[in-house]
N, C-alpha and C positions, 0 to 999 in steps of 0.2 A: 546628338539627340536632345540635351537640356535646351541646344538653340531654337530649333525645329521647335521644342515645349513652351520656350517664353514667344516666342514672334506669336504659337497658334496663340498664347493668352491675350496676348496685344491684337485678334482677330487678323493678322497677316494668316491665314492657312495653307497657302500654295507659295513655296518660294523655290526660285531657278538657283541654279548654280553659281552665276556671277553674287548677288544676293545672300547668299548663304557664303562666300568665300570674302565679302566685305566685311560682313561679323564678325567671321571666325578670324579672320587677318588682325584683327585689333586685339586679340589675347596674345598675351607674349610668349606663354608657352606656341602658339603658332605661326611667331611671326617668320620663319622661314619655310613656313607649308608651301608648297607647290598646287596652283590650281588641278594640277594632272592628277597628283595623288587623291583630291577633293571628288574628282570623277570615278574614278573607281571608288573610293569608301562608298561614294553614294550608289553606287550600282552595288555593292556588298550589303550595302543598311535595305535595298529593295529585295533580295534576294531573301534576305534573312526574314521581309515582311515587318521590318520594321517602318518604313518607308513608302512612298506609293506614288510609282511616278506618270504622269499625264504629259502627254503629248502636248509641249505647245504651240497653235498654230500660228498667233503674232506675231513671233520672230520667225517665219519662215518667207525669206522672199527671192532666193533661188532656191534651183533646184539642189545643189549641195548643202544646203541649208536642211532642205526637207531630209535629206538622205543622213545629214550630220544627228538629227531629230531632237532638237532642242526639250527639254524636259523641263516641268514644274514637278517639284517635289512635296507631299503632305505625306505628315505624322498619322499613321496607325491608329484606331480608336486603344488597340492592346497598348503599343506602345505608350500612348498617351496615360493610359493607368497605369502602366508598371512607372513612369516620369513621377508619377504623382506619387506613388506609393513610395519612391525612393524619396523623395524631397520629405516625406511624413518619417521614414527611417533618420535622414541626415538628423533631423528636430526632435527627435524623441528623448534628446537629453537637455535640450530647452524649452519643451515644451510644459508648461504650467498646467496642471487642473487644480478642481476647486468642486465643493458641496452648494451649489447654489437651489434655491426656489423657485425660480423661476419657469423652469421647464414643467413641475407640476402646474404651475397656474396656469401655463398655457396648455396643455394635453387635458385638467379639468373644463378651460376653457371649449377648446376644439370638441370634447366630448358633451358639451352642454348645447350644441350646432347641429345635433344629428337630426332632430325633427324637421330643421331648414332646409335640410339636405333637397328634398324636393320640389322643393322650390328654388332652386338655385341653378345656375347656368352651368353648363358641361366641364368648362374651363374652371370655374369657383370650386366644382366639388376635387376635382384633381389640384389645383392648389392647397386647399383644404387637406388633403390626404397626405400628400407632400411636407406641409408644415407640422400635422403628427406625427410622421413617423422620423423628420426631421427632430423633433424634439424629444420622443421617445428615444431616438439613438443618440442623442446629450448626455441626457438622464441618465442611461446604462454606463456608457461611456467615461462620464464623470469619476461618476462614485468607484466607477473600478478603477480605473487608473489613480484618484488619491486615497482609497483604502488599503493599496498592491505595495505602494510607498512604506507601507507601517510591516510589509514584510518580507522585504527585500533586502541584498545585501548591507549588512554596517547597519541597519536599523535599530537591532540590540545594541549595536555598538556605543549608537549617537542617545540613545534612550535614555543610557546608563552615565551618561558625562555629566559632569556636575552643570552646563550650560546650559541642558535640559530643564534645570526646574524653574527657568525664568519664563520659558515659554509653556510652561504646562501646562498654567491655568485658563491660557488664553487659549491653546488647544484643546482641552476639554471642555470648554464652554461652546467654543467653537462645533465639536461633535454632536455637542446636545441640543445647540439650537436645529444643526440638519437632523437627529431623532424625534424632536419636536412637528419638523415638517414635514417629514418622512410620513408619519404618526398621522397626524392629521391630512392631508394629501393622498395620502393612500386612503383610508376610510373613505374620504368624498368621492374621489375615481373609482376608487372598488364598488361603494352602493352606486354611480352610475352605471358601471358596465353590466351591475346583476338587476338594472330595469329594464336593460336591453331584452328583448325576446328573441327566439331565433328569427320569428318572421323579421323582423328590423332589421338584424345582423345581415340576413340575407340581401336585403333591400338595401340595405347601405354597400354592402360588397358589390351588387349588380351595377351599381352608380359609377362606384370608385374603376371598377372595369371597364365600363361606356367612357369614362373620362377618358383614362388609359388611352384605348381603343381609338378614341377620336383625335388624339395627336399624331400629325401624317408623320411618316417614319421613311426613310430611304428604302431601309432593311425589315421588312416586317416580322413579327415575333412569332410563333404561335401562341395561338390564346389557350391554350392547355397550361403554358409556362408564366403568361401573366397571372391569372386565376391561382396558381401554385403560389407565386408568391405572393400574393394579394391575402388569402386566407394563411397564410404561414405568417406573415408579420401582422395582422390582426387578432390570431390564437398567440403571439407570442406577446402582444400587450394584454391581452387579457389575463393571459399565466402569470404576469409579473404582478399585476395586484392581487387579483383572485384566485388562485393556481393553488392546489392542495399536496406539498406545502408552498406558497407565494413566496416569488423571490423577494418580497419584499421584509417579509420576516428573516429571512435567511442575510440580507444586508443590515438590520436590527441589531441580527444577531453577533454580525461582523465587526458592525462599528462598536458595540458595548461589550465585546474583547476587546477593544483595541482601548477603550477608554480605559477599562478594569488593569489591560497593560502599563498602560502611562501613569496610573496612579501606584502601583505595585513599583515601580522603579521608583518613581520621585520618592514613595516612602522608605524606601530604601536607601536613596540618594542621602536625604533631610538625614536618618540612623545615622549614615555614616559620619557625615562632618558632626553631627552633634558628641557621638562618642570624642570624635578628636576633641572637640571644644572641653568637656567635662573629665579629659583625663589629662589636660595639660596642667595642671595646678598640680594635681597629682604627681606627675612625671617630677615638676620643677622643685617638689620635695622632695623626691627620692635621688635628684643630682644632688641635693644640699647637702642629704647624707650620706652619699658615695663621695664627695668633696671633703667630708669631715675624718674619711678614716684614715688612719696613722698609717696601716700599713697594708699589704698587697691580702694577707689574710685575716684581716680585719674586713677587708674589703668581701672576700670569698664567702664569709659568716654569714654577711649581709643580704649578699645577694641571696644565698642559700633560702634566708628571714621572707625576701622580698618575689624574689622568682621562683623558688622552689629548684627542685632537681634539673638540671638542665638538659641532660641524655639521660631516657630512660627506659626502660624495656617492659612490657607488660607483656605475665604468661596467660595461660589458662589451662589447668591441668587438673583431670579430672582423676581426682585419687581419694580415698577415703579418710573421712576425719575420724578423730579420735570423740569428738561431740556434737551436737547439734547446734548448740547455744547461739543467738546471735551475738550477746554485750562481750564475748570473748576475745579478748586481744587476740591477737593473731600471734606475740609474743610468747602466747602462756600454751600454743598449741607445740607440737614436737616439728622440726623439720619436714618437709617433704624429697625426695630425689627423683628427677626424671630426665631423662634423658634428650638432647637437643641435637635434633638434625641440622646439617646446612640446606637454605632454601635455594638450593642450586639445581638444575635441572642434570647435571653433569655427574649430578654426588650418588653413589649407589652406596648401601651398607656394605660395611665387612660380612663377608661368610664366614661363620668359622668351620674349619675343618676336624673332622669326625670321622672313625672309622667306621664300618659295617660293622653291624653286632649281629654274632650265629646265634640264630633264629630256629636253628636243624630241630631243636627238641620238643618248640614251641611247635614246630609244624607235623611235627609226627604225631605231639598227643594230639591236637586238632583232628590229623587225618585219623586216627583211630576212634577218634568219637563218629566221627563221620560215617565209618567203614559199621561202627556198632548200629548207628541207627537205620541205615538203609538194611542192614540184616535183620532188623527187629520189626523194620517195616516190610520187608518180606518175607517176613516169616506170617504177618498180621494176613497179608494178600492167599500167602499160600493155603492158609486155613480155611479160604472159604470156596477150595480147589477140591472136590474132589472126588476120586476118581476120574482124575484127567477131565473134569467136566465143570464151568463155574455157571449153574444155571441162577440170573439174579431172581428168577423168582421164589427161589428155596431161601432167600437171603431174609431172616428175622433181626437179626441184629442190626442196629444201626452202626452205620458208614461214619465214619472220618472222611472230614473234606479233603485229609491226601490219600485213602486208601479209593475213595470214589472219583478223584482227579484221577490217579491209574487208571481204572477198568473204563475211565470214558475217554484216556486216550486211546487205549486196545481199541475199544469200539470203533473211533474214529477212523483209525487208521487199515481197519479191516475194510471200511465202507468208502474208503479210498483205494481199493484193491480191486482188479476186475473178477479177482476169486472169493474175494471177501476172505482172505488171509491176513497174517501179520505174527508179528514178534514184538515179544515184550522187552525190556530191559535187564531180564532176567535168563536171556538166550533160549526161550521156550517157544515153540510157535503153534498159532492156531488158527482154528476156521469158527468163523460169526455164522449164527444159523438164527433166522426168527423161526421161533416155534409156531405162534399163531399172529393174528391179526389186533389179538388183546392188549391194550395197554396197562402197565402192572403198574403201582406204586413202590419205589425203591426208598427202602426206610432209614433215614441218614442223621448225622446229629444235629443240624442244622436246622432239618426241615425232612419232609418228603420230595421224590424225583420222579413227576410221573414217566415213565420209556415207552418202547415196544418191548415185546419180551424177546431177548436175544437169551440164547447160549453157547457159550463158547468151548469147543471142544482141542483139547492140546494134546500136540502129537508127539515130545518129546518128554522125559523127566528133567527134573529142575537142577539146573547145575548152582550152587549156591558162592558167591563170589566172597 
């Protein structure tokens, strides 16, 4: 296929079998290929529609000839792009870009051409068209590929080498001149493209389609699909300068991080060797006098003097002072003691082991207060009983919110009865009756309770627990 790609570049487009087996013969990886084997690949590369073979009538001058059907082979329009796209793959790490000017002078240019547009020949406006959007995909193309450099792998890496601050100044001078042009370039194109009107827009798109249109074609397009991309890469030049937000502020805003980057490292870079420079003098005195001591702890004092503690622990423990003060030595406070876990995920505390402690006497006088007050609370209930009848309308006194939680459970629990029955807690039972249709006020300490007027009539005497 790369052969088939350079002969079509060289304008060879149809090439036969013998032709294509003289090329391939002259690589060393094929210099034992078999023409036979070259005939089938080639009927495999047509099958696959990478290929496209043609009948050639030429070579045919018998009849075995005709029946053998000599072939000329061409390269695929697909194949032909995926050749290219792979050749753009192989180069992508030799491949160079660069922040240049030029493609704005030329798309300010090309856009300062639109009023000629109609006067101009069929063939001019489609060059014309070709050449901006040739240079518009420069443009994009450019900047993105050497802005992607600044963050991509090893690029902190190489930021931060001290190698770096020789070329800094010249890279950020470099940045600013393309912010400068950016800057200005975009302004001019921008206030061009916003004196465009739609009528123009329109009228320059109808042109650039009759262009199109007018170049004969083997395979014709539909024109639903030129039109599609005709207003799709003319909306996408105009969003790049004028677009709310324009990608052009948004690449502003790319490259002056990237500047803000390179100067944040070189400043860092410059810290570092200068501390080295300003504490060498320093160092070269304190060998002087670690060279001066007599003995190994002479030595030990010193370092103590010079480096301080060499292993050291710091707590933080939250426990109470004996004072506020802050000028107080920490000398003149009393001790602290607290206790130090190991940071081990492994480590659990000691349990310590404890018997059960009887509880038997705690729990009986509990239960006898208990057993007091539910009797003193029934005795409160039973009082307002009587003659086997609690009617709440004779009720003058007010309720406690647990003596009136009772009788609204009774209630409740009768009117979930299909008899309108129930039993209290007190092993009594009874029948809920309304009297009338009156709503009473029930007088509580809380408040009032408006109800219906119920009464409840109990059929048993009170067994008292």
């Amino acid at each position: 296929m790369r052969i088939f790609f350079r002969e079509y570049q060289h304008m060879n487009y149809q090439l036969d079998k013998e032709a294509v087996y003289s090329v391939i013969s002259r690589e060393p990886v094929f210099s034992n290929y078999p023409i036979e084997q070259l005939s089938a690949d080639l009927q495999q590369l047509v099958q696959w529609k990478n290929l496209t073979a043609i009948q050639d009538p030429r070579k045919v001058h018998t009849i075995s000839d005709f029946k053998n059907k000599q072939y000329q082979y061409m390269i695929t329009t697909t194949a032909l792009e995926i050749e290219r796209m792979t050749i753009v793959v192989e180069n992508l790490s030799t491949r160079s870009s660069g922040l240049y000017p030029s493609p704005f002078r030329r798309i300010y240019s090309a856009l300062s051409e639109i009023d000629k547009l109609n006067n101009m020949p069929t063939r001019e406006v489609g060059a014309w068209w070709e050449d901006l959007q040739e240079d518009f995909k420069r443009l994009r193309q450019s900047h993105q590929d050497y802005l992607r450099e600044f963050y991509g792998p090893g690029t902190e890496k190489n930021m931060k080498s001290t190698a770096f601050i020789i070329h800094k100044q010249h890279l950020i001078r470099y940045l600013e001149d393309f912010i400068r042009d950016l800057q200005t370039s975009s302004i001019q194109i921008g206030g061009l493209i916003n004196k465009i009107t739609n009528e123009q827009t329109n009228r320059i798109l109808t042109l650039v389609h009759k262009s199109l249109m007018d170049v004969p074609r083997i395979k014709e397009e539909p024109q639903m699909d030129i039109n599609r991309q005709i207003q799709g890469a003319w909306m996408s030049l105009v969003n790049w300068f004028t677009g709310e937000p324009s990608t052009v502020s948004q690449v502003l805003e790319v490259t002056n991080e990237v500047i803000r980057r390179i100067v944040h490292n070189a400043a860092m870079l410059v810290q570092i060797q200068n501390m080295g420079v300003s504490r060498k003098a320093e160092l070269r005195r304190f060998l002087s006098l670690f060279a001066g001591c007599e003995s190994v702890g002479e030595a030990h004092k010193l370092s103590s003097q010079v480096f301080g503690v060499q292993e050291s622990a710091h707590f933080i423990v939250d426990a109470d002072r004996t004072t506020d003060r802050i000028d107080i030595s920490t000398y003149d406070e009393p001790p602290m003691e607290s206790v130090i876990h190991p940071r081990t995920k492994s480590y659990k505390p000691r349990m310590e082991r404890m018997r059960f402690e009887d509880k038997s006497a705690q729990k009986a006088a509990q239960q006898q207060i208990i057993m007091q007050q539910r009797q003193r609370l029934q005795g409160v209930v039973d009082g307002f009983i009587r003659n086997g009848v609690l009617d709440f309308k004779a009720i003058d006194q007010p309720l406690t919110p647990e003596v009136r939680d009772i009788f609204l459970s009774w209630i409740t629990a009768a009117n979930l009865d299909t008899e309108h029955k129930g039993h209290t807690e007190y092993g009594r039972s009874f029948t809920l009756e309304t009297r009338t249709d009156y709503m009473l006020s029930l007088p509580c300490t809380d408040g009032d309770l408006t109800m219906p007027d119920y009464i409840l009539r109990f059929h048993e005497e009170p067994s008292y627990v």
